[in-house]
N, C-alpha and C positions, 0 to 999 in steps of 0.2 A: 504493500500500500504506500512502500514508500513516494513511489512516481505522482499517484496521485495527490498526496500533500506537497511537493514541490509543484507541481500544476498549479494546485488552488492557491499557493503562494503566488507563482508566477504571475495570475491574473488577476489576484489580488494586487499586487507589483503595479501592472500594468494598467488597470482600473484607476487605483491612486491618483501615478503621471497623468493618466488622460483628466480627470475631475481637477487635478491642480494647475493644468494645460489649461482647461475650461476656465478655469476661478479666473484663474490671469488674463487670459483674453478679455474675458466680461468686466473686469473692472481697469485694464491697464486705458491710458487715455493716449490715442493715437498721435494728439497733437503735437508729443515731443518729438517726431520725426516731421515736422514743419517744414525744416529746408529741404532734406530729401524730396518732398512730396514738390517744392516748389520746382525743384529741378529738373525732376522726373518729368512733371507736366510740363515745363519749358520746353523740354528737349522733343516729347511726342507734338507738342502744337507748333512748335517752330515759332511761338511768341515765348514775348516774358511773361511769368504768371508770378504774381507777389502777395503776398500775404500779411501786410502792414500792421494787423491788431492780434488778434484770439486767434488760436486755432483749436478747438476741441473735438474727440469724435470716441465715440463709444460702442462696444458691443454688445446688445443684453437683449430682452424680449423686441426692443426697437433700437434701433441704429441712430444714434442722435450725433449730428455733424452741426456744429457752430463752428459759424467764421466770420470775422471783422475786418475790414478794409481789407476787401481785396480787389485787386489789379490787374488787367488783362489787356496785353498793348495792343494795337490797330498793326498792321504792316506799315512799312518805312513810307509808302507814298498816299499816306492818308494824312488828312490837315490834322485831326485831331490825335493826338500821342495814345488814346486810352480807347479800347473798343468798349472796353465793360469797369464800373468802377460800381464797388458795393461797398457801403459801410456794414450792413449786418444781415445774415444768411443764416438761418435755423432751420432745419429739416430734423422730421422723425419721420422712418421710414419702417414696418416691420419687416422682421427679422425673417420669420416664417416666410412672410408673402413673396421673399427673393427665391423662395427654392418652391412654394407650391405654387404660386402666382394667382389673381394679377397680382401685381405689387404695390400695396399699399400702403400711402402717402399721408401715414396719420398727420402729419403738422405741417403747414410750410409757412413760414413766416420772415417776411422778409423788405429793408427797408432803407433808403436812402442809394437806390440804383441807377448809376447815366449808364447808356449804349449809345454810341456814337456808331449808328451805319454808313458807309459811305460807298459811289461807286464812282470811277474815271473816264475820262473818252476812251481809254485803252480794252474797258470791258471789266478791270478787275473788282472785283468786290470784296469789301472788308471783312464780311464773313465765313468768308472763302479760306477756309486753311490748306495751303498747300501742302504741310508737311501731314496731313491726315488724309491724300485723296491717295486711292486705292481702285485697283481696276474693278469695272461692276462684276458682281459676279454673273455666270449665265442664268437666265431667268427660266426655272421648268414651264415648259407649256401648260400643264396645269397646276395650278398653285395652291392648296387648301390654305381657306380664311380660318383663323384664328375666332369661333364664335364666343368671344368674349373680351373686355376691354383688358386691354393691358396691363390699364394705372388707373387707381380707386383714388380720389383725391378728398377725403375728408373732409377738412380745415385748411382753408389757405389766409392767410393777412398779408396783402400787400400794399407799403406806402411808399409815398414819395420816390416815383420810379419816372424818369425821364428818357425819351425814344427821340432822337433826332435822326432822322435821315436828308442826304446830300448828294444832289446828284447833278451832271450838268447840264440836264436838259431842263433841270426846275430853276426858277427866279432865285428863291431861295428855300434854306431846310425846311423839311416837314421836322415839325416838332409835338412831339405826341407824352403830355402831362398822366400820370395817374398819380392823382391824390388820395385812393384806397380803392382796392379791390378786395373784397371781402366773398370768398367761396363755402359755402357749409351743406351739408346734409341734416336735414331736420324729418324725422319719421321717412315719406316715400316722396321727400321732396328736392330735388339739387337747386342750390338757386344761385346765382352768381350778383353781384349788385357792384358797378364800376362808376366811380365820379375823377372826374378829372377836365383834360381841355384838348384840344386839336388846336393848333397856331393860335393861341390867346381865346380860343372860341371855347365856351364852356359844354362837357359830354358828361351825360349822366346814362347809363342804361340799367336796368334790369334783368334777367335770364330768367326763368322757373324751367327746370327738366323733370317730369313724373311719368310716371311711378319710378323711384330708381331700379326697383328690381327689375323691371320689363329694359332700362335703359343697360343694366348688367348683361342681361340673355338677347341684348338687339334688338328686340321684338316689340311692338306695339308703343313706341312710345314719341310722348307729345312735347312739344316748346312753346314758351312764350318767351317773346320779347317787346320791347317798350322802352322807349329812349328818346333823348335826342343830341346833335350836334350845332351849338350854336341857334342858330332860329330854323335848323332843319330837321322836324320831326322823324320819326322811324319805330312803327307798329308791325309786329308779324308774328304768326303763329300757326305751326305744322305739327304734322302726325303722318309717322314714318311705319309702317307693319312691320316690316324687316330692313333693318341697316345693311345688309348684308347681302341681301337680296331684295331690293325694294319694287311690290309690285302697281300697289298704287298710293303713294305718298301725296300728300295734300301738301299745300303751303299757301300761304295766306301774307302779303306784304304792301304797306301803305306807304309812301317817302312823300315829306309832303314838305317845300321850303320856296322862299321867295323868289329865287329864279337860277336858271342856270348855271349864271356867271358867277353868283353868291357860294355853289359849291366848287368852281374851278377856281375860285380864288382862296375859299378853303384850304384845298386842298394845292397850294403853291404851283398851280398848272397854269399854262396859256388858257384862254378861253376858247370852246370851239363850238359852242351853240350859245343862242338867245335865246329867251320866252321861259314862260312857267314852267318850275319843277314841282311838277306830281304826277309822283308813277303808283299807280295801282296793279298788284298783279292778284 
């Protein structure tokens, strides 16, 4: 019997390591490999990526990554130095939902964000990472859909987030404010609610998504929206049977503003029609 008491030591042994393996992982704080992670990500994006404040990041029933000021450069031939600047990034992610899926996005919260878009006569765009493009793969002729959403997004807070885009066929940048975006799930209801501005114009909207469970399985499910931009309203509301195969989807949409030119100037565009803007479909 001896073999088998060194067995049950052994796996005893063994059990230990792995459960003190476990401990450590779940309570060690990722953060102190800071610069590593900066570099690393440097070197895959072909930018600098800086991480000016906090970096904290955890492993336990949810994955919690905090970070503060962080930095994300543009390419050399863009006016503005920074593509992405954040003061502060909180995500909880579980843990589980990475290996069963979807992946579930209990928190995100996140606040004091500029992106600088930008594109050139040359074609290039700021977006565009070159050190990340990779040949497409071949595409099978038939593809199965995935019936179900990817990302479960719980809880979202977002403020003070700034979108400018630049390009040289506009007058000048489109510049797109949010002042809060707030996302929740309340019983079988998803609702989104965004206040903010387009070029100094003030944008308020609304979302409702229901039932969520029909919006989980694809199937059956309804929107509303309700908004506006400046002095140009925007009402609409659909009901989809299947996302995935949609056989007869409704939609319902009102746009209703003073006149043409009031949304091409919006929108930092040449003007290319006159007369009243109201589209009904």
């Amino acid at each position: 019997m001896r073999w088998l008491r060194i067995s049950l030591f052994s796996l005893a042994g063994i059990v230990a390591v792995l459960l003190t393996a476990i401990a450590v992982l779940f309570t060690v704080d990722f953060g102190r490999f800071k610069e590593r992670i900066e570099v690393a990500a440097s070197d895959t994006m072909g930018r600098e990526l800086r991480i000016d404040g906090e970096l904290h990041a955890h492993l336990g029933a949810n994955i919690e990554v905090y970070v503060e000021d962080l930095y994300l450069a543009n390419p050399e031939w863009a006016d503005e130095d920074a593509f992405v600047t954040a003061k502060k990034i909180d995500i909880s992610v579980n843990t589980w939902s990475l290996i069963n899926g979807p992946i579930e996005l209990v928190r995100v919260e996140i606040n004091g964000v500029r992106i600088n878009i930008e594109n050139n006569e040359s074609g290039d765009a700021s977006w565009t990472f070159d050190a990340l493009a990779t040949e497409p793969d071949e595409v099978p002729v038939e593809e199965e859909l995935v019936a179900r959403l990817p990302v479960i997004l719980e809880y979202a807070a977002i403020n003070d987030v700034q979108v400018s885009y630049a390009s040289p066929v506009m007058e000048q940048p489109l510049l797109f404010n949010v002042e809060s975006l707030l996302s929740s799930i309340d019983g079988s209801i998803l609702s989104v609610k965004l206040a903010g501005s387009l070029n100094g114009r003030p944008l308020n909207f609304e979302k409702t998504t229901s039932p969520i469970e029909n919006l989980l399985a694809y199937e059956d499910v309804t929107v509303d929206l309700q908004g506006n931009i400046g002095d140009i309203k925007i009402r609409g509301s659909a009901w989809v049977d299947d996302l995935l195969s949609p056989r007869r989807p409704k939609l319902k949409l009102e746009v209703d503003g003073p006149n043409a030119q009031y949304l091409t100037d919006l929108l930092s565009m040449e003007p290319v029609t006159t007369g009243p803007l109201n589209l009904s479909i």
